[in-house]
C-alpha positions in Angstrom: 0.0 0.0 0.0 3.0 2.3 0.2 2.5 3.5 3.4 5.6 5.3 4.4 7.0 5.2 8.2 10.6 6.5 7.8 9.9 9.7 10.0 8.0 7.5 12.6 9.7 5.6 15.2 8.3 3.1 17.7 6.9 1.6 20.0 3.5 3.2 18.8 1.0 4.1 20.6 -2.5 3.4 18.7 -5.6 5.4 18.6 -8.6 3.6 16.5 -11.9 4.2 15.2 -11.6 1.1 12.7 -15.1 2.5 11.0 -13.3 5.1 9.8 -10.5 2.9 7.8 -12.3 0.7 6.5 -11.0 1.5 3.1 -7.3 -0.2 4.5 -9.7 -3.7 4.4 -11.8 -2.8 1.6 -12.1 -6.1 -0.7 -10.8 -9.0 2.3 -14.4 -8.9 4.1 -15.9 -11.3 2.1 -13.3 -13.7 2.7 -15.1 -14.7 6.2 -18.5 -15.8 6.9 -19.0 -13.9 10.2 -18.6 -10.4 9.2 -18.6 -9.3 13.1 -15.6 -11.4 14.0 -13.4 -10.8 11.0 -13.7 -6.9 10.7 -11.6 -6.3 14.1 -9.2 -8.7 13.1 -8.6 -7.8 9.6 -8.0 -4.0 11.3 -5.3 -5.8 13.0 -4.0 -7.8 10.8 -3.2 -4.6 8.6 -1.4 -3.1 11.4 0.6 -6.0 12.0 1.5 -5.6 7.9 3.0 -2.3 9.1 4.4 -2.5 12.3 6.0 -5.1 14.5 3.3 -6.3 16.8 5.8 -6.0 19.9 6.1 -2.4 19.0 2.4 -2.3 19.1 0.6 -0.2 22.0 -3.5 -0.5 22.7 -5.1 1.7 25.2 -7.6 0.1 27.3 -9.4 2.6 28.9 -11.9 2.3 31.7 -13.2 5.5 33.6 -15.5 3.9 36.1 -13.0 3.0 38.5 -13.0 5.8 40.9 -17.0 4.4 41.4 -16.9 1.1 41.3 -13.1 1.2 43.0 -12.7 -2.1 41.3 -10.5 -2.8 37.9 -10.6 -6.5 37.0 -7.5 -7.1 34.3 -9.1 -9.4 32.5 -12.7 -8.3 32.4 -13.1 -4.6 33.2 -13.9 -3.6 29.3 -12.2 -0.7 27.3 -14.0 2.0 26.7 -11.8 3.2 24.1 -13.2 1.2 20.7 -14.0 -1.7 19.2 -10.6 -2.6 18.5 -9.4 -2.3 21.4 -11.5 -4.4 23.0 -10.6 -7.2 20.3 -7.3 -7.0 21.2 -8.0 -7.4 24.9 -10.4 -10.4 24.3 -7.6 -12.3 21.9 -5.6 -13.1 25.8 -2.5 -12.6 23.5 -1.1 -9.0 24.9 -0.7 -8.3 28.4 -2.5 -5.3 29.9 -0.9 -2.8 32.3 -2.0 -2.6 35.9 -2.7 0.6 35.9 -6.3 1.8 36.9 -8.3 3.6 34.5 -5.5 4.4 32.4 -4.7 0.9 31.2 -2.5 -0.7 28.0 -2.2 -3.5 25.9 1.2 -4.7 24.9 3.1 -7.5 23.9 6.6 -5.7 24.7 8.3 -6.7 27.6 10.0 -4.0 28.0 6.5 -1.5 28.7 6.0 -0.6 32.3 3.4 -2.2 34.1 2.7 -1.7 37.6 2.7 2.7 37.6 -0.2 3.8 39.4 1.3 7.6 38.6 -0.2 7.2 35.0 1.2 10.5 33.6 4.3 10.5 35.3 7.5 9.1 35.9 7.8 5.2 35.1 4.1 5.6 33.1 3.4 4.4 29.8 3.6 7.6 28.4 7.1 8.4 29.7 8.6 5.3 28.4 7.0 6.2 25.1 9.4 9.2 25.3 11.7 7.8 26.7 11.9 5.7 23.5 11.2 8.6 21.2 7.9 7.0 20.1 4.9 8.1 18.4 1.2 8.2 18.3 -0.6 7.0 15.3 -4.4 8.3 14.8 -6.0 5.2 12.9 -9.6 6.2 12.1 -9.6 9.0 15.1 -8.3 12.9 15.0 -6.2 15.1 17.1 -8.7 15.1 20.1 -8.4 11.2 21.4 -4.8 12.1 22.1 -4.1 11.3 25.8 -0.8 12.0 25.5 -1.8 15.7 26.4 -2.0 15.1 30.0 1.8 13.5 30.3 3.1 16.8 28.4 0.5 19.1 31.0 1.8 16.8 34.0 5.3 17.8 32.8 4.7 21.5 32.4 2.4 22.1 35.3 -0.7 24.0 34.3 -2.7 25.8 36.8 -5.8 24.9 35.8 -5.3 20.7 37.0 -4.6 19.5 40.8 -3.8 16.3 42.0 -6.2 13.2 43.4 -6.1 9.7 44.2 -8.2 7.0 43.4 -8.2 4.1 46.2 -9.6 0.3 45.4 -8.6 -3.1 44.0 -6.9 -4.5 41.4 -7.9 -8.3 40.8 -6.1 -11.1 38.5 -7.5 -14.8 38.2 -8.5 -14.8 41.6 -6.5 -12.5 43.4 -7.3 -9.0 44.9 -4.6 -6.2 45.6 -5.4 -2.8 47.4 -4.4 -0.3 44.5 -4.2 3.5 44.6 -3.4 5.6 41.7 -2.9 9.3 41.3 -2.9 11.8 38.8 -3.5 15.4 37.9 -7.5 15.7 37.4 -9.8 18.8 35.5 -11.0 21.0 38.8 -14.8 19.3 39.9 -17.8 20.7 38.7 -15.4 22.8 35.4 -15.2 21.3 32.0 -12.2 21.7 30.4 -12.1 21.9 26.8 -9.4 22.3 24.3 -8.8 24.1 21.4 -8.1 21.5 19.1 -7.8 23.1 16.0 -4.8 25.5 17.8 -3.4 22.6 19.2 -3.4 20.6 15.8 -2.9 23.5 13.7 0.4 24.3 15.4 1.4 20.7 15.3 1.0 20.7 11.2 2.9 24.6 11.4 5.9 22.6 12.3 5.7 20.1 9.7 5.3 17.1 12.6 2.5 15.3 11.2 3.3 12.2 9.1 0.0 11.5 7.1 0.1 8.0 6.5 -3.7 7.8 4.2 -7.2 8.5 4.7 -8.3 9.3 8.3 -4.7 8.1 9.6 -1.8 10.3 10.8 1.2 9.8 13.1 3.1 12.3 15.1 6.4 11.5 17.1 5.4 11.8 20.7 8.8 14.2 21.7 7.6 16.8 18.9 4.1 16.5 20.2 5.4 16.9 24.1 8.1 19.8 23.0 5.0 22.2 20.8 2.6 22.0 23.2 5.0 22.0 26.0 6.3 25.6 25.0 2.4 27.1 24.5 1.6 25.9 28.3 4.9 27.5 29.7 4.2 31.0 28.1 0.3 30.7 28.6 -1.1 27.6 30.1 -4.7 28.6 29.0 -4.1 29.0 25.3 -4.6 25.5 24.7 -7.9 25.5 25.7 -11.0 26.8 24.3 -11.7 30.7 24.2 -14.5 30.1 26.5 -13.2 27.4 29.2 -10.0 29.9 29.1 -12.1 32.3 30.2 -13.3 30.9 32.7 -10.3 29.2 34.3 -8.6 32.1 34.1 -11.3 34.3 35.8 -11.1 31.4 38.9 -7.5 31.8 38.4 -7.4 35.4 39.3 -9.7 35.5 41.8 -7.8 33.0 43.6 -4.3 34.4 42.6 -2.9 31.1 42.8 -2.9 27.5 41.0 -6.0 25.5 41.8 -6.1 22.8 45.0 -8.2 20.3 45.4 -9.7 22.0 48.3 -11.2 24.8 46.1 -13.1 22.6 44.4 -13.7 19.5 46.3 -14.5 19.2 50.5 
C-alpha cells in the first residue's frame, strides 16, 4: 500500500476508530462468513503488515473505576473502541495494571505496575523515553491522551492532584491499588482548542500522514510544541471560553487550583 513510516519511530501508541479505515480492508471482508468477528481482526491484521506487533501499544481505557473502586484485568472492558476491545479479548497481549489508564502490549519492555499514570515510570514516559509516536487510525487530534503526560510535565494551573483508592484483581486474586494523577477542577469542564493545538502541530511540519483518516506524530515533537504554549500561557490550549473561565477562577484566587477549592 505504500505507506511510508521512515519519519515515525516506535513503539507506537495506537488510537482507532476502525469505521473510519475501513478503506485499509476494503475487498478482504468477504473472505469470512462472520462479518462481526473478521472486521476487528482484519484491522489488526493490517497493522501488523505495518508495524512489529511488539512495537504495538492498545489503550484500554476504563473511567468507572474511581466508582466502582474495582478494575478487573481481565474483564473490566475498554471504553476506548472496538478494536481495542478485540485485542483485549484475543488473551495474547498483556494489559498494564494501571487503573483507568490501562494498555495493551506485547513488549516486555513497557512498564506495568505505575499507578502515577502521567508521570515518571508511566506508559507515556517510556513512550518518550523511546522517542515513540502516536498514530491516529480512524480518530483525530482530540483522542490524544498524551496531552495530559506533556500538561503533568509543564504544570498548568488549571489541574490539581487526586487519588483514586480500590482493588486491582487477576485470576483470583485481589490487591489494594491507589493511583494518582493530575484531574480537571470538579464541577469545570475543560475543553481544548483542538484546532490550535493541531494546527500548530501541522505549522511545524510534525504530522506524518500515512492515508485516509490516519496520521502519526512523534510523541517528543508533540510533548516539545505544546510544552512551549503551556509555559508562556497555560490557558491558550484550551478553548476561548473554558480559558475564560479558568482564568477568571484563576485570578480571583491568585494562585494554581487545590483540590480543596473545588472539592470538601
Amino acid at each position: 500500500m505504500g505507506i511510508d513510516l521512515k519519519n515515525l519511530n516506535p513503539p507506537f501508541l495506537i488510537h482507532s476508530d476502525v469505521f473510519t479505515t475501513m478503506n485499509f480492508i476494503k475487498g478482504k471482508l468477504n473472505q469470512y462468513r462472520n462479518v462481526s468477528d473478521s472486521f476487528n481482526k482484519l484491522h489488526l491484521e493490517f497493522l501488523y503488515s505495518l508495524l512489529d506487533e511488539k512495537n504495538l501499544i492498545f489503550p484500554a481505557f476504563n473511567y468507572d473505576f474511581p466508582k466502582t473502586k474495582i478494575f478487573n484485568l481481565r474483564d473490566t472492558p475498554s471504553q476506548v473502541g472496538a478494536l481495542t476491545n478485540y485485542v483485549l479479548s484475543r488473551g495474547d497481549f498483556l494489559r498494564s495494571e494501571t487503573p483507568i489508564f490501562s494498555f495493551l502490549t506485547k513488549s516486555k519492555f513497557m512498564p506495568l505496575d505505575s499507578m502515577t499514570p502521567f508521570l515518571k515510570g508511566s506508559v507515556f514516559d517510556y513512550l518518550y523515553d523511546c522517542d515513540g509516536s502516536v498514530l491516529f487510525y480512524g480518530t483525530d487530534i482530540s483522542s490524544c491522551t498524551y496531552l495530559h503526560y506533556v500538561e503533568s510535565k509543564y504544570g498548568p494551573p488549571y489541574r490539581y492532584d487526586n487519588k483514586f483508592n480500590g482493588k486491582i484483581i487477576l485470576d483470583n486474586t485481589s490487591n489494594d491499588v491507589s493511583v494518582k494523577f493530575h484531574v480537571r477542577p470538579l464541577g469545570l469542564d475543560l475543553d481544548y482548542n483542538w484546532d490550535f493545538l493541531f494546527g500548530i502541530l501541522r505549522e511545524n511540519n510534525v504530522v506524518v500522514d500515512l492515508g485516509i483518516n490516519f496520521f502519526g506524530i512523534k510523541v517528543r515533537d508533540i510533548s516539545n510544541i505544546w510544552g512551549e504554549v503551556i509555559k508562556e500561557a497555560p490557558t491558550k490550549i484550551l478553548s476561548k471560553e473554558c480559558a475564560n473561565e479558568v482564568q477568571n477562577k484563576l485570578d480571583t484566587i491568585g494562585r494554581r487550583f487545590l483540590i480543596s477549592d473545588f472539592e470538601g
